[in-house]
C-alpha positions as CSV (number, residue, x, y, z in Angstrom):
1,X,-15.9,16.6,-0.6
2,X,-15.9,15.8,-4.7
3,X,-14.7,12.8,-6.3
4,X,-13.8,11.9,-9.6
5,X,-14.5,8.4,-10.5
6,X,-11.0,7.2,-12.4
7,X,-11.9,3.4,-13.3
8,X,-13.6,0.4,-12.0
9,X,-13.4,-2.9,-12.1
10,X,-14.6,-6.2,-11.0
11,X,-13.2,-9.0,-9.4
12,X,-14.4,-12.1,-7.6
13,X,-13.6,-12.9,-4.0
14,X,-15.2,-16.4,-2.9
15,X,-15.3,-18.5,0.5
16,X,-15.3,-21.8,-0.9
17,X,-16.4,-24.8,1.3
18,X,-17.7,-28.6,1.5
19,X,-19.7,-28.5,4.5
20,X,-22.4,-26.5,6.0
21,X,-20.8,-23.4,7.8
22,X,-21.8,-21.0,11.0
23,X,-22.3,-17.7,8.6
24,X,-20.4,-15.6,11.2
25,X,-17.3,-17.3,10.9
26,X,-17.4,-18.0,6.8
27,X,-17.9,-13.8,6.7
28,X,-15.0,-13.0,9.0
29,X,-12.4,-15.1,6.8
30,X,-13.8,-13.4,3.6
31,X,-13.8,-9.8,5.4
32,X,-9.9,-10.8,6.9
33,X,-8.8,-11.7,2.7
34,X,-10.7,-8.6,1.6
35,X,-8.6,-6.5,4.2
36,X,-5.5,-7.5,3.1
37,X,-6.2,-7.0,-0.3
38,X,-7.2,-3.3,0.7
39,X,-4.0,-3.3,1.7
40,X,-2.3,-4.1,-1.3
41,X,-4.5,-1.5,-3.0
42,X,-3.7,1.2,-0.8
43,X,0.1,0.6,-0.2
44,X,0.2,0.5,-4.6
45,X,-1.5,3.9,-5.0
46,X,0.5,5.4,-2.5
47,X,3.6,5.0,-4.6
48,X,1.7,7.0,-6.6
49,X,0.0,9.7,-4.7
50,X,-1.5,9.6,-1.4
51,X,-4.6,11.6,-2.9
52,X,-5.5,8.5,-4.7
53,X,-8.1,6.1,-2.7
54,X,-9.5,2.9,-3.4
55,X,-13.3,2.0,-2.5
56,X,-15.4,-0.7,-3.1
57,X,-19.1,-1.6,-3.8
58,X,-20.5,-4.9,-3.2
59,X,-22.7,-6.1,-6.6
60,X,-23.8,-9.4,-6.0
61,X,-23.6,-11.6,-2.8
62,X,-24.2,-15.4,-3.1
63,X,-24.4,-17.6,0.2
64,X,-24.2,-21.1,-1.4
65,X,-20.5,-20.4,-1.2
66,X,-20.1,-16.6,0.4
67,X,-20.0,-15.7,-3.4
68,X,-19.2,-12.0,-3.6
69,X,-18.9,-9.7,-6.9
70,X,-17.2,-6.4,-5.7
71,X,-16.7,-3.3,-8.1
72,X,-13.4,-1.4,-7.4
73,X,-13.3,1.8,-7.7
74,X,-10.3,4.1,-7.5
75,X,-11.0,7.7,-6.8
76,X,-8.9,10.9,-6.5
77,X,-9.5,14.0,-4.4
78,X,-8.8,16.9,-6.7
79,X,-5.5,17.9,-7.2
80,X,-3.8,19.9,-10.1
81,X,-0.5,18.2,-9.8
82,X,-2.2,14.6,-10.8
83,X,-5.6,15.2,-12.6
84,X,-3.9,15.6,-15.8
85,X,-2.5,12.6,-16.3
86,X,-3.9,10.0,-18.3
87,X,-2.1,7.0,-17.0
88,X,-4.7,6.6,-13.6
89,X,-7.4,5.6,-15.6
90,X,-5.2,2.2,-16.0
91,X,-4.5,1.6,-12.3
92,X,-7.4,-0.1,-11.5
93,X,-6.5,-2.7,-13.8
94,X,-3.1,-2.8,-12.7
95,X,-3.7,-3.5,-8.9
96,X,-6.3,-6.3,-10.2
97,X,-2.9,-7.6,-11.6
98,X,-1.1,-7.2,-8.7
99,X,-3.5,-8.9,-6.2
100,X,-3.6,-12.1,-9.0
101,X,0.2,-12.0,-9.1
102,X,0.3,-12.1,-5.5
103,X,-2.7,-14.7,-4.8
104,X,-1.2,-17.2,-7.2
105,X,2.4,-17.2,-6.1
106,X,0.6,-18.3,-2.8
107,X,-1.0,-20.7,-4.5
108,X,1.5,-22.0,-6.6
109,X,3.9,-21.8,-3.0
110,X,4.0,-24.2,-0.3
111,X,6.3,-22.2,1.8
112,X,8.0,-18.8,1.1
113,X,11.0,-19.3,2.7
114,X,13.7,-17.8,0.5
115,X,14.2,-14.1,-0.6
116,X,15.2,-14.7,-3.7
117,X,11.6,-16.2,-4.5
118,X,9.9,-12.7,-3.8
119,X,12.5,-10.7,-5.1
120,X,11.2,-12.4,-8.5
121,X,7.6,-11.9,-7.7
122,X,8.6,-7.9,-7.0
123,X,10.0,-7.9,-10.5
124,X,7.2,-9.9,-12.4
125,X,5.2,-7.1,-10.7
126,X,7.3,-4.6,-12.0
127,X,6.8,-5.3,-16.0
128,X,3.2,-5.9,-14.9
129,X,3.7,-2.4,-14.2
130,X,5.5,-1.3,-17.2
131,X,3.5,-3.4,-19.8
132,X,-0.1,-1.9,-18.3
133,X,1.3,1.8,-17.5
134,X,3.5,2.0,-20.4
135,X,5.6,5.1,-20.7
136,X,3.8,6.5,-17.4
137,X,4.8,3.7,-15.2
138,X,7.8,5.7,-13.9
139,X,5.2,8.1,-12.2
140,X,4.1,4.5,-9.7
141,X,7.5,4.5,-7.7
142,X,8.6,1.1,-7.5
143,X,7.9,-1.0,-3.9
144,X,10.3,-1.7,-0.7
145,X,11.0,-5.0,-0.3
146,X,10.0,-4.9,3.2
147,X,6.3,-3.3,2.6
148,X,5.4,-6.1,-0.1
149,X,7.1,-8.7,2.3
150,X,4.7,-7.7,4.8
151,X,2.3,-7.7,2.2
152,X,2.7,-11.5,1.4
153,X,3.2,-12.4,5.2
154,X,-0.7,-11.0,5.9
155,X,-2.1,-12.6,2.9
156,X,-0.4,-16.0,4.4
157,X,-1.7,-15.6,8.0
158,X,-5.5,-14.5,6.6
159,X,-5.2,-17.9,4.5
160,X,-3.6,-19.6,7.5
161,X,-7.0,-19.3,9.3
162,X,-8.7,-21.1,6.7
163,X,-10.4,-24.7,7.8
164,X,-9.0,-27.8,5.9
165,X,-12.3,-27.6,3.4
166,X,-11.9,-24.1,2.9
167,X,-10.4,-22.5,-0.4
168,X,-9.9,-18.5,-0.9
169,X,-11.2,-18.3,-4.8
170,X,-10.0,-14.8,-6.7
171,X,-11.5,-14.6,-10.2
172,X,-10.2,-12.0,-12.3
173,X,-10.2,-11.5,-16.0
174,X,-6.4,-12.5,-15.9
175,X,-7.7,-15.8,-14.4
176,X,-9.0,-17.8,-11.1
177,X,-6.6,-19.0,-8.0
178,X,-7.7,-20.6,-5.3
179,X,-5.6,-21.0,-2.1
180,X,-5.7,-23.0,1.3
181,X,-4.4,-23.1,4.8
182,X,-1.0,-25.2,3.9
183,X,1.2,-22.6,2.7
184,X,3.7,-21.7,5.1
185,X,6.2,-18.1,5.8
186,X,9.4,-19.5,7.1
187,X,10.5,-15.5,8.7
188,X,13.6,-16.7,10.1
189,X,14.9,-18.4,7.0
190,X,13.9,-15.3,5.2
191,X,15.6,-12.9,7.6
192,X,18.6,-14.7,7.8
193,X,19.1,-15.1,4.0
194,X,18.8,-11.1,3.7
195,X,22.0,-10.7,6.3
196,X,23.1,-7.4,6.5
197,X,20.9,-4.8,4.0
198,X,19.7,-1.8,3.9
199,X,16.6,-1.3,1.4
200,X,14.7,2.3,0.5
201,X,11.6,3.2,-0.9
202,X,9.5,6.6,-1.3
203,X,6.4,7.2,-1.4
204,X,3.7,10.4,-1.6
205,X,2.2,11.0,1.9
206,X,0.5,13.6,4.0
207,X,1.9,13.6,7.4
208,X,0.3,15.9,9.9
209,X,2.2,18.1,12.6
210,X,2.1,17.2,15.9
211,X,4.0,19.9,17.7
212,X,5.7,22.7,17.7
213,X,8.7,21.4,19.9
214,X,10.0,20.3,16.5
215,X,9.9,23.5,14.3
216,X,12.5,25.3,15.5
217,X,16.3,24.4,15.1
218,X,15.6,20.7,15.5
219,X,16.4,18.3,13.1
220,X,14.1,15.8,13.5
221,X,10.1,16.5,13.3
222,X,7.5,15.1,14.5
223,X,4.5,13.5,12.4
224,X,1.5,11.4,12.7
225,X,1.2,9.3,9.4
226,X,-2.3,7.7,9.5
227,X,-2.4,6.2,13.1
228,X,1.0,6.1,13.7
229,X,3.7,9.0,14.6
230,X,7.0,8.9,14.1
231,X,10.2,11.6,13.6
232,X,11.6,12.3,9.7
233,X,14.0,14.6,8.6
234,X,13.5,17.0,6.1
235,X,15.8,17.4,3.4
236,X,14.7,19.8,1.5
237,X,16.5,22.7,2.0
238,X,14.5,24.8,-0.7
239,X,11.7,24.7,1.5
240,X,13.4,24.7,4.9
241,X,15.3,28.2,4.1
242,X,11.4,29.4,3.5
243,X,10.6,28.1,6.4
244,X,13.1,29.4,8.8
245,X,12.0,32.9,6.7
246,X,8.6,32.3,7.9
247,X,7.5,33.1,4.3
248,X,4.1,31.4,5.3
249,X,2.3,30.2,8.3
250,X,2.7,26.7,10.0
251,X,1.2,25.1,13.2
252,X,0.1,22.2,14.7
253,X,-2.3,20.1,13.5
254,X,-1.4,21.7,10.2
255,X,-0.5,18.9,7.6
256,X,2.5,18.3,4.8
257,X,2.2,16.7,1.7
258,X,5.6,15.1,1.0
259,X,8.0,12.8,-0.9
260,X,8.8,10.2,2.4
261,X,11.5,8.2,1.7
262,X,11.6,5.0,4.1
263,X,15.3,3.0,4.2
264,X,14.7,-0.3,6.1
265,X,18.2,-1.8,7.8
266,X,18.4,-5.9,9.1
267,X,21.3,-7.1,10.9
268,X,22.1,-10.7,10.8
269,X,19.5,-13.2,12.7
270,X,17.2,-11.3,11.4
271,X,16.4,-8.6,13.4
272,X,15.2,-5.0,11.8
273,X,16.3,-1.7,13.0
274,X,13.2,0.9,12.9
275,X,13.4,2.3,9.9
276,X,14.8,6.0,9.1
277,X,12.1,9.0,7.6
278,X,13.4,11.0,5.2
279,X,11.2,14.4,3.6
280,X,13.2,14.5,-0.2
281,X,10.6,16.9,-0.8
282,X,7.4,18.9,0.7
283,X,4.8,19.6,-2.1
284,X,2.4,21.6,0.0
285,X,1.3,23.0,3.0
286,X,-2.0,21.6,4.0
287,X,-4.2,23.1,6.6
288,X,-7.1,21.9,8.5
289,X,-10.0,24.2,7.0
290,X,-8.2,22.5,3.4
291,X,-7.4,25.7,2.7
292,X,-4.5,25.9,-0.4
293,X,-2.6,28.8,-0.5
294,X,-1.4,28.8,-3.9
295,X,1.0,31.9,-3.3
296,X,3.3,29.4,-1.7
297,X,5.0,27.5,-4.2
């Protein structure tokens, strides 16, 4: 498969300590932080286009501290509806932006316990966006509240495993932060403050077909989206009348490339409902020799 190298850049993440420490143990904290910064990563491109993908190289490894230079680099699998567009070139630099954002409300936080406190961050992260992107930023849809909650919540548990003389460093151009093990996520307070809501987001995935029982006059299909399945309904009725025409072919194991819109619902205590799929549009038809039928749309 060929890539296309869009931009890289380098950041710092450091396992700082004061005594002597069992190697094992100092590289599965630094490899839990690193994960959920993937995260971040990946959840941000997706806004954009699932093609996108983030990897990583590894350019200089120090043990006095588990000192680690990585080189990120954001990649794209071919595709004629993105390649155009000058605007990836800057996402690199925005998601180093994001994950400084997000590290240094943590450190500047003792406890997140209020939704009005990352409703702010979510909007500081949103001119971050605007100011870096600039006119193209409306092409990066912008996040659930839920998803970068989540987000937060993982980065406070991997920081949560931290020993008392531990610090998390994350050196950036935009600057250094440093957290610890004493932040705290109150969830119920947080839960309870958001009451009764219902928040959407949408996102560019590929969701692959897992049966047929779902392709006839049901409503609902069924999907697998990365390790997970779950049922979405498809609104787009352009594509549905084709379907139902059998203008082209479509099996199992055969994939979609779609608009997903996610709408998240809490009731009071602060419970979640599982949250509703929506298809607001398919893009393409995917299947699994890759083969793209360009006759279809």
């Amino acid at each position: 498969m060929q890539f296309m190298i869009i931009t890289e850049d380098e950041f710092e993440l450091n396992l700082l300590f004061d005594k002597k420490k069992n190697p094992k143990d100092a590289f599965l904290k630094i490899s839990d932080a690193f994960n959920c910064l993937n995260m971040v990563d990946d959840y941000y491109l997706s806004l954009a286009d699932n093609s996108l993908i983030v990897s990583y190289e590894l350019t200089n490894l120090e043990f006095s501290s588990i000192k680690s230079k990585i080189a990120q680099i954001i990649r794209e699998i071919p595709d004629e509806a993105i390649r155009d567009f000058d605007w990836k070139k800057l996402l690199g630099h925005f998601l180093l932006k994001v994950k400084y954002r997000l590290l240094r409300f943590l450190e500047e936080t003792q406890e997140v316990n209020t939704v009005l406190s990352i409703e702010t961050l979510l909007q500081e992260v949103e001119v971050d966006k605007k100011l870096i992107l600039g006119k193209s930023d409306y092409l990066l849809h912008e996040a659930s509240f839920f998803v970068f909650l989540n987000l937060i919540e993982k980065l406070i548990s991997s920081a949560k495993k931290l020993s008392d003389d531990e610090r998390l460093e994350y050196k950036t151009e935009f600057g250094t932060v440093r957290i610890d093990n004493r932040i705290s996520f109150n969830r119920d307070n947080i839960f309870s403050d958001l009451g009764n809501k219902s928040l959407s987001n949408e996102t560019t995935e590929i969701l692959k077909i897992k049966s047929t029982d779902f392709l006839s006059s049901e409503k609902m299909w069924a999907f697998k989206l990365n390790n997970k399945s779950i049922n979405a309904r498809i609104t787009d009725h352009n594509w549905l009348r084709r379907y139902y025409q059998r203008d082209f072919p479509l099996l199992p194991n055969d994939s979609l490339k779609v608009r997903l819109k996610v709408t998240y619902s809490t009731i009071d205590k602060g419970e979640i409902y599982a949250p509703h799929y929506e298809i607001t549009e398919v893009i393409d038809v995917i299947y699994p020799e890759n083969l793209q039928m360009d006759t279809l749309f």
